[in-house]
C-alpha positions as CSV (number, residue, x, y, z in Angstrom):
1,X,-40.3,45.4,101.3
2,X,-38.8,43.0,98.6
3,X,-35.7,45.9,98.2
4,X,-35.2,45.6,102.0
5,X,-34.8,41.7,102.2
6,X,-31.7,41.8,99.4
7,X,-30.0,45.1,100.8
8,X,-30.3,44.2,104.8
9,X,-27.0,43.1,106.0
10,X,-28.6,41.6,109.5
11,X,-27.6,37.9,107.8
12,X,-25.4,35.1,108.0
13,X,-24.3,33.0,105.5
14,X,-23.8,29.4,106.0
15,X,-22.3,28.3,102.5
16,X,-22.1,24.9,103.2
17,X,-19.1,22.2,101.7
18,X,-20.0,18.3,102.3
19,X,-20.6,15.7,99.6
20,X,-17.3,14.8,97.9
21,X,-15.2,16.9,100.0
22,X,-15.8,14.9,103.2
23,X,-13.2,11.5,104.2
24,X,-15.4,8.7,103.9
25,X,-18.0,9.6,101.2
26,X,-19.3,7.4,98.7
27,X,-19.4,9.1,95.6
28,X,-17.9,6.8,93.0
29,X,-15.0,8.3,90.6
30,X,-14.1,11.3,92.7
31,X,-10.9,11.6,94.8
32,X,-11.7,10.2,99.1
33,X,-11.9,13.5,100.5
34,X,-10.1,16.2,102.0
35,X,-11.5,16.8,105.4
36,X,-13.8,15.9,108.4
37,X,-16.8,17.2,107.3
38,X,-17.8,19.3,110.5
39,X,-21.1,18.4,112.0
40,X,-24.0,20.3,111.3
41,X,-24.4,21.4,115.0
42,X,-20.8,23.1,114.6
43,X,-22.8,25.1,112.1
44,X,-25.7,25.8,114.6
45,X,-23.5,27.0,117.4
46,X,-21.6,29.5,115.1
47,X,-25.1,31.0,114.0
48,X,-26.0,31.2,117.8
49,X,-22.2,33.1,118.9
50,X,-23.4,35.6,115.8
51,X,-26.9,36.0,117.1
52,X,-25.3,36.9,120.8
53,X,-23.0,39.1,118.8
54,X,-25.7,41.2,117.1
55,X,-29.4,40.4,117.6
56,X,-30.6,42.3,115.2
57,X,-29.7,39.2,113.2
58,X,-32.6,38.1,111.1
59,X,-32.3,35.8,108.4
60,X,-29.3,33.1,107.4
61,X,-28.9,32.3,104.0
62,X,-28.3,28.5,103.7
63,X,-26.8,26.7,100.3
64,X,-24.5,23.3,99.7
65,X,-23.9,21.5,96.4
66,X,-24.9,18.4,98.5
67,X,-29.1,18.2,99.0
68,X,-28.9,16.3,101.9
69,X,-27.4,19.1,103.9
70,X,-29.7,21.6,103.9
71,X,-33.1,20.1,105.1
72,X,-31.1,19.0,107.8
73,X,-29.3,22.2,108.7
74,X,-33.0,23.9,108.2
75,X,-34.4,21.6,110.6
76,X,-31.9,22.4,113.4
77,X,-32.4,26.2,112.5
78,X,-36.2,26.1,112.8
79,X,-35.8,23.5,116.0
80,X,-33.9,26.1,117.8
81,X,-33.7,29.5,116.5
82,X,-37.4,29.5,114.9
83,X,-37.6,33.1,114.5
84,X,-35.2,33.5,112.1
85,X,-36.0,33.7,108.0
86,X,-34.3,31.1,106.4
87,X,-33.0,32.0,102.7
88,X,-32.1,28.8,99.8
89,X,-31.3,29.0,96.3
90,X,-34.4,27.8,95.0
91,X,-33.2,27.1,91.7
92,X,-30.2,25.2,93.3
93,X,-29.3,22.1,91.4
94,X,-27.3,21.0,94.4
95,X,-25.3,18.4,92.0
96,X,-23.5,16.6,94.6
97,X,-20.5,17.4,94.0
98,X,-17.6,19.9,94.2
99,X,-16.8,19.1,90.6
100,X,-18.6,19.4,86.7
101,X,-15.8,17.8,85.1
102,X,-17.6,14.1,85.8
103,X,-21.3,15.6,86.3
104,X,-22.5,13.3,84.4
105,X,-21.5,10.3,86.4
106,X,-23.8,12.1,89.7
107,X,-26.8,13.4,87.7
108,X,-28.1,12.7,84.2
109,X,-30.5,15.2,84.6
110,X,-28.5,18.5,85.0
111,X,-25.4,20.0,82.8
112,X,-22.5,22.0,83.4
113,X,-24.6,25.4,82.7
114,X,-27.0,24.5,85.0
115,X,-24.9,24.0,87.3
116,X,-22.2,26.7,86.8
117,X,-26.0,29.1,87.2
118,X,-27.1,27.6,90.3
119,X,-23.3,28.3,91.6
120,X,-23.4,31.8,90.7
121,X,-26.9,32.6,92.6
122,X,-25.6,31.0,95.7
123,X,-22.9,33.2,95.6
124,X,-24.0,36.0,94.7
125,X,-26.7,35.2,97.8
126,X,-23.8,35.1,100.1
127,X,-22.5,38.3,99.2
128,X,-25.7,40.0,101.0
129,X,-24.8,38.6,104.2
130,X,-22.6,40.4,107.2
131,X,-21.4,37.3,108.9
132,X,-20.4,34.0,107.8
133,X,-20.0,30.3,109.3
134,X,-17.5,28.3,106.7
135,X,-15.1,25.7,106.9
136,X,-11.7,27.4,105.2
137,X,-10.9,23.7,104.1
138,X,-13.0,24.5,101.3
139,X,-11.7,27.2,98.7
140,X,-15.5,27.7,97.3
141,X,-16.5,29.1,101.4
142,X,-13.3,31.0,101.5
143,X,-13.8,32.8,98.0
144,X,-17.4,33.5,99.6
145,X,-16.0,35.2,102.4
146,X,-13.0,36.8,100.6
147,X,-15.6,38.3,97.7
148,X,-18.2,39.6,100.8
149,X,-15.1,41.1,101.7
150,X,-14.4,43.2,98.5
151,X,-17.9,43.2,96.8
152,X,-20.6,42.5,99.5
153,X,-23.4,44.6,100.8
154,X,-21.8,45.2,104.2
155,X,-19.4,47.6,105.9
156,X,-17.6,44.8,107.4
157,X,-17.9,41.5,107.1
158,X,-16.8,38.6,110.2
159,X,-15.8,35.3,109.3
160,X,-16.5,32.2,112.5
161,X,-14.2,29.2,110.5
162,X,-14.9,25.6,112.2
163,X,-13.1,24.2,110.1
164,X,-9.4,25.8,109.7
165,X,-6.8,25.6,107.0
166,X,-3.8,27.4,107.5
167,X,-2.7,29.2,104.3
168,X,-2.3,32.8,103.0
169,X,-5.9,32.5,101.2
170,X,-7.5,30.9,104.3
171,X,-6.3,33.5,106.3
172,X,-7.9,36.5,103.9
173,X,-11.2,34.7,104.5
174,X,-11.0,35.0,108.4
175,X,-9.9,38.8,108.3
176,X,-9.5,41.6,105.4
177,X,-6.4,42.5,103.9
């Protein structure tokens, strides 16, 4: 049933950061990057530990603000775990970017609204999953996984990071407390 698909916690989320974030991007006027963007297989593999973990697992939800990233990561979901539902934002406006302050300069057709909405529903999409892949290199994953923590759908909540930062709110991503 529709109430079934948004209350079943048998998900993962795989919130993920690329674009502008990333060493060696190309996206004029914003800063070179703060991290090796992990590849997309990291992502996979993570998915698959979760699956051996519980295989009750049915669906991943899948979102990044950079549209190149997903129809790739869908690709190597339906190439090797094909059973598995695969959830997007559809109203996603996947702007490019980490940042609205120079929106502008990545998409003349979308504003800050639009995308501060399409932020929000990815969220709040994440906070129905159990189990997430992130990179804690990116505060927006983190504050997914911290939030699922507090406010999510599920009992408990596990956290595979593949790509570590070591700080206090890092750390609150990859266990409570």
């Amino acid at each position: 049933s529709f109430w079934a698909i948004l209350t079943l916690p048998n998900r993962v989320g795989v919130p993920i950061r690329r674009s502008d974030k990333c060493f060696g991007h190309k996206i004029a006027g914003s800063a070179g990057g703060e991290l090796d963007c992990p590849p997309l297989e990291k992502y996979l593999d993570a998915v698959k530990t979760f699956i051996k973990f519980d295989p009750l697992i049915d669906s991943v939800i899948v979102t990044s603000e950079d549209p190149t990233v997903c129809p790739e990561f869908i690709a190597l979901l339906k190439g090797e775990l094909p059973n598995l539902r695969v959830l997007t934002n559809v109203g996603d406006v996947q702007q490019g970017t980490g940042s609205a302050s120079k929106l502008e300069s990545y998409k003349d057709v979308v504003n800050n609204a639009d995308v501060i909405a399409s932020a929000l529903t990815s969220f709040h999409m994440h906070l129905r999953a159990r189990y997430f892949v992130l990179t804690t290199k990116s505060s927006w994953t983190t504050s997914i996984a911290i939030f699922a923590r507090v406010y999510g759908f599920a009992s408990e909540v596990y956290v595979i990071d593949i790509g570590r930062n070591k700080n206090a709110y890092s750390s609150m991503a990859r266990r409570s407390g």
